[in-house]
C-alpha positions, 0 to 999 in steps of 0.5 A, a space after each residue: 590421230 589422238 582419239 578424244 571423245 569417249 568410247 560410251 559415247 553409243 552407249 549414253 546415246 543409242 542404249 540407255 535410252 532404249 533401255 529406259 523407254 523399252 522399260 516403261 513400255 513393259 512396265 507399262 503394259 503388264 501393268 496395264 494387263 495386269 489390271 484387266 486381267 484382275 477387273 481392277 480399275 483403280 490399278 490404272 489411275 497410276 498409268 500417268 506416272 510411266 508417261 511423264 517419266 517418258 516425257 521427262 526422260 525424252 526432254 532429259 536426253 534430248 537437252 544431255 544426250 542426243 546433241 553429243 557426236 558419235 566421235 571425235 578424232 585430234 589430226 594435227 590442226 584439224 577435228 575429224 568429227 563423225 556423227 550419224 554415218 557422216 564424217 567432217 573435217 574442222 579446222 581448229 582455226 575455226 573454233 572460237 570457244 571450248 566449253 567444257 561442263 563441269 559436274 554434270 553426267 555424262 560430262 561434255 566439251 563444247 566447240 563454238 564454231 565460227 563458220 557454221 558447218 553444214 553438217 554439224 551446224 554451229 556447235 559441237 558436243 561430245 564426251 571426252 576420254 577420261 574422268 573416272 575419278 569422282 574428284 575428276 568432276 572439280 578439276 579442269 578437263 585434260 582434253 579441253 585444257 589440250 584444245 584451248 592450248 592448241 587453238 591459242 598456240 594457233 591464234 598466235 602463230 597466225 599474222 594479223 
């Protein structure tokens, strides 16, 4: 088995965003002590900021982070997919596209599916190995240029 998602993934997942919004809850809260404390009133007039940070925070992971699964393993024809505690195989028969993102953190490839799973649903998302050069960003992904082989070499193998 050839593993293909990144090992970060958790941390982008599950960390980062405890740590963004453990952040604005303390910064949150002794602000706001600070504040009483002092009889300062004024002080929380800046008290909104915090909340459309975690607003905006949230929709930001929600749209770039939430939707990656945990892992992805290459085993033969097959995907094994694990997400949440639960494991998933997909036939590479069964992908109909790979997208992969350029330019953008943490970078993605996208699995269009055509049975949707009833697990992973539709799509597949997840963060490949690799790409730690800066000019990594401008050039196509290994794994997904691997995988659009794969599936072709596939395809084309099949009978009509």
């Amino acid at each position: 088995m050839q593993r293909l998602s990144s090992r970060s993934t958790y941390f982008f997942k599950r960390v980062f965003p405890a740590f963004w919004f453990g952040f604005l809850a303390l910064w949150t809260v002794v602000w706001a002590g600070s504040a009483l404390v002092t009889h300062d009133m004024k002080m929380l007039a800046i008290l909104p900021g915090p909340l459309i940070m975690t607003l905006f925070g949230y929709a930001l992971f929600k749209w770039l982070l939430f939707g990656l699964v945990d892992e992805v393993w290459l085993e033969g024809d097959h995907l094994l997919v694990r997400n949440k505690g639960e494991q998933s195989r997909v036939a590479l028969a069964n992908v109909i596209n790979v997208n992969a993102s350029v330019m953008i953190s943490p970078p993605r490839i996208t699995l269009s599916l055509r049975q949707e799973s009833p697990v992973l649903g539709k799509d597949i998302s997840f963060m490949p190995i690799g790409r730690t050069s800066l000019l990594a960003a401008f050039k196509p992904s290994p794994i997904a240029s691997e995988l659009i082989q794969r599936i072709d070499t596939l395809r084309h193998r099949r009978p009509a």
